[in-house]
C-alpha positions as CSV (number, residue, x, y, z in Angstrom):
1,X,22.4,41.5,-3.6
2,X,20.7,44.9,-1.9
3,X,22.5,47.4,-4.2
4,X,20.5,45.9,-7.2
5,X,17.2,46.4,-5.6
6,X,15.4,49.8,-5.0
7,X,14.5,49.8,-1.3
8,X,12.6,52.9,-1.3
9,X,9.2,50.3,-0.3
10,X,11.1,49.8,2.7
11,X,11.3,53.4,4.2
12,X,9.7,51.8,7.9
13,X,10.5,48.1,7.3
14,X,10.1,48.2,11.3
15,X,6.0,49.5,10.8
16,X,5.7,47.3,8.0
17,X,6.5,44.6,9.9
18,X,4.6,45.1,12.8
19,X,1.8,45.5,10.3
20,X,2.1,42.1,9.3
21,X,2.3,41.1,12.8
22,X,-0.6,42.5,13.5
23,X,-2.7,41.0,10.9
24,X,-1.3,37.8,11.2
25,X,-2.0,37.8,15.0
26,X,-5.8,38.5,14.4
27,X,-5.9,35.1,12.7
28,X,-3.7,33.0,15.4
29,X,-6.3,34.3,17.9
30,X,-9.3,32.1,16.7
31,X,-7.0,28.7,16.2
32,X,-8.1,26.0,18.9
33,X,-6.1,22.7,19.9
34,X,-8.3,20.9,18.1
35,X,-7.3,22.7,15.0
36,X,-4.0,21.9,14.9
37,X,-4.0,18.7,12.5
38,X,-6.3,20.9,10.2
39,X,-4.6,21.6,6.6
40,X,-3.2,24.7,5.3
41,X,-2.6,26.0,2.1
42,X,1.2,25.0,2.6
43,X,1.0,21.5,1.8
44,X,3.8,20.0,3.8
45,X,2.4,21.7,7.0
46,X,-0.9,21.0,9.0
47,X,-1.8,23.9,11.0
48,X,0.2,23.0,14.3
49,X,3.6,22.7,12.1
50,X,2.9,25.9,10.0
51,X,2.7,27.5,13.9
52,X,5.6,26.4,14.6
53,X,7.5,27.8,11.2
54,X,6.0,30.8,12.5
55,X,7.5,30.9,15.4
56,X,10.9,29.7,14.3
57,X,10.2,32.5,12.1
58,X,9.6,34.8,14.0
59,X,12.9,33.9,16.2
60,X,14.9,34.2,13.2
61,X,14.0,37.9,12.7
62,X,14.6,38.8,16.4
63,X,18.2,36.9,16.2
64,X,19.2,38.9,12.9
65,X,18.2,42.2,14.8
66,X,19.5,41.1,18.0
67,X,23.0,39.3,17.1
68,X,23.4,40.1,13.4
69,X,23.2,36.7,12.4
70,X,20.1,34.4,11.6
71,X,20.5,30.8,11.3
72,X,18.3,29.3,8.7
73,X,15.2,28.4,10.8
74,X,14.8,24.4,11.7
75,X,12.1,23.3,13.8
76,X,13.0,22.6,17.6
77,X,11.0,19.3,18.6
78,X,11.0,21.2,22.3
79,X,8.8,23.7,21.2
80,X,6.4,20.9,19.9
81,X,5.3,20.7,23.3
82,X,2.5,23.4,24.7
83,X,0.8,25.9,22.7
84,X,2.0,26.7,19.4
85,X,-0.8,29.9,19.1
86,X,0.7,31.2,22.7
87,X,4.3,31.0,21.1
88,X,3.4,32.6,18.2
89,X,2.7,35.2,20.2
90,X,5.5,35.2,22.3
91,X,7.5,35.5,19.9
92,X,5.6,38.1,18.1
93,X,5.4,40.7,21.5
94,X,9.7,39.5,21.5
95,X,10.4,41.3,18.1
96,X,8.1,43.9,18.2
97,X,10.3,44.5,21.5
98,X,13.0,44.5,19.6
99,X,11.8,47.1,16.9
100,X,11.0,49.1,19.0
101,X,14.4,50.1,20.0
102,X,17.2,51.7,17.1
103,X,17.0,50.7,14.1
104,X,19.8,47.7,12.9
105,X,22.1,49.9,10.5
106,X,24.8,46.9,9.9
107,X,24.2,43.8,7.4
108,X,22.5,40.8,8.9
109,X,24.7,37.4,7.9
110,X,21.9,34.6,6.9
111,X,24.0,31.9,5.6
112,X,26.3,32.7,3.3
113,X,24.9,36.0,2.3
114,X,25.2,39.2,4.2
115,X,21.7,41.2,3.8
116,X,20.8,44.6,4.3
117,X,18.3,44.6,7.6
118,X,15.3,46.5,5.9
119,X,15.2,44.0,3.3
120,X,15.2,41.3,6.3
121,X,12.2,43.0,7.7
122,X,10.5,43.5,4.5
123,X,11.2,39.6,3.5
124,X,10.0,39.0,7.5
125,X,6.8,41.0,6.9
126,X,5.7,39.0,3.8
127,X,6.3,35.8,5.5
128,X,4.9,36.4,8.4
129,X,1.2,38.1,6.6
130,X,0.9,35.6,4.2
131,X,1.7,32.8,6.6
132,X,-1.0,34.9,8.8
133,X,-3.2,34.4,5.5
134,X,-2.7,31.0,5.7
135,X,-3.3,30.5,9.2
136,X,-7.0,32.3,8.9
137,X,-7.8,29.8,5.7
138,X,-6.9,26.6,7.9
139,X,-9.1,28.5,10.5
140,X,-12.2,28.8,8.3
141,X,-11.2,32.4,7.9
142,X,-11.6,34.6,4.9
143,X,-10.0,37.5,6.4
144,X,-8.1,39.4,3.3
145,X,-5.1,41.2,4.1
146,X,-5.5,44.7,4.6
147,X,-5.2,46.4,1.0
148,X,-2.4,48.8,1.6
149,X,-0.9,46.4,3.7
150,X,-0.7,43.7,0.5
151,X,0.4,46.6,-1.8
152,X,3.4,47.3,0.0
153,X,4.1,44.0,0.4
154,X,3.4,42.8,-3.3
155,X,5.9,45.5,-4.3
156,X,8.6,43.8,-2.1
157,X,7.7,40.7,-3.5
158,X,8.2,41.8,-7.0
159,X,12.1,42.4,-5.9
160,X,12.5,39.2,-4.4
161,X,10.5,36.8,-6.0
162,X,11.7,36.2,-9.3
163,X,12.2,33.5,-12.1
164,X,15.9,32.3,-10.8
165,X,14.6,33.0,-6.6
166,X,11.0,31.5,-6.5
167,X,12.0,28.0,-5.8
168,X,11.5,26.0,-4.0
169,X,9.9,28.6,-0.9
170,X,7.1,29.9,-3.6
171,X,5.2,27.7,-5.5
172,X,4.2,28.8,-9.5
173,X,2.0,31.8,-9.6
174,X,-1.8,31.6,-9.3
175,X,-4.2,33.2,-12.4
176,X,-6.5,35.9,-10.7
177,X,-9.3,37.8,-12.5
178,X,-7.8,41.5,-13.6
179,X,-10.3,42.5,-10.6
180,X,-8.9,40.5,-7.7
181,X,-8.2,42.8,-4.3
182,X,-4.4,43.6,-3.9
183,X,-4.8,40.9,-1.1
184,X,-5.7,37.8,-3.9
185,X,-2.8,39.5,-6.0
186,X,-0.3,39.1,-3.8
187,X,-1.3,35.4,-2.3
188,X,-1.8,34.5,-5.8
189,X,1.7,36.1,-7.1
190,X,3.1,33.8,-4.0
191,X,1.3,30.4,-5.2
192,X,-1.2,30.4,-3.3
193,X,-5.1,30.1,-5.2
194,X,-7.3,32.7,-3.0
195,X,-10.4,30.9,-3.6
196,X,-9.2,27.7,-2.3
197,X,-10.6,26.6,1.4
198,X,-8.7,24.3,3.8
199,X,-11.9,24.8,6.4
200,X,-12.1,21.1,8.1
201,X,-15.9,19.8,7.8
């Protein structure tokens, strides 16, 4: 799969994806406990549940570094108890940890596929921003992602996303005026409509 794709986007896949983090943290701050039933822009999750992707998220990157191998993420009904901001980040101060330390040179096994780690990262760094997006829009949030921040990431996406890939994790891309910030690009590209608002009366 890797040696059809130009990785040169992924030159620091470790800073990209703290990046992400990063932004994506700044909009788990302002979530409350009485937020977590809210509505997201992913349909089948209410706020508490999308958390809690996160986090298994999150866990999966760590284990790919970590072990070499990432089990396909299923949420744990143990981690349903407590507070799904605080594990988020946990689990987010866990793998920046981890990247801190050498680089993984070896293929990460993620089901049946063997994948090279940068692309890991950089697929880990678009999940976790745009989930980050999603998180400030349940919030009441219209925090865009940092420009160069969605650039680099819409040119991973490009790779990755494609006709015979984007379903069923993305849904059909969204129309954006020839105008739209590289942030409403990207979420738009991913199926996601940037002027849509999930706020809670």
């Amino acid at each position: 799969m890797t040696a059809q794709l130009d990785l040169t986007a992924l030159d620091d896949p470790a800073a990209l994806l703290d990046r992400a983090i990063g932004f994506a943290l700044g909009a788990v701050h302002v979530v409350t406990p009485a937020r977590l039933s809210d509505p997201t822009p992913c349909a089948k999750w209410d706020l508490g549940s999308l958390l809690l992707h996160v986090t298994d998220s999150l866990d999966a990157l760590c284990d790919g570094l970590c072990t070499g191998r990432v089990d396909l993420p299923v949420l744990v009904s143990a981690c349903a108890a407590g507070d799904p901001a605080a594990q988020v980040r946990d689990r987010a101060a866990r793998l920046r940890g981890r990247t801190s330390h050498t680089p993984r040179s070896e293929p990460v096994q993620i089901a049946d596929r063997s994948l090279d780690p940068r692309l890991m990262l950089g697929v880990g760094a678009i999940e976790i921003a745009v989930h980050g997006w999603d998180i400030g829009r349940a919030c009441g949030l219209r925090w865009p992602i940092p420009p160069a921040l969605a650039v680099d990431l819409a040119a991973i996406s490009a790779l990755i996303v494609t006709g015979a890939t984007r379903h069923p994790a993305f849904a059909d891309p969204v129309a954006v005026p020839g105008r739209a910030c590289p942030s409403d690009r990207l979420v738009a590209f991913l199926g996601r409509n940037p002027d849509s608002t999930y706020d809670s009366p």
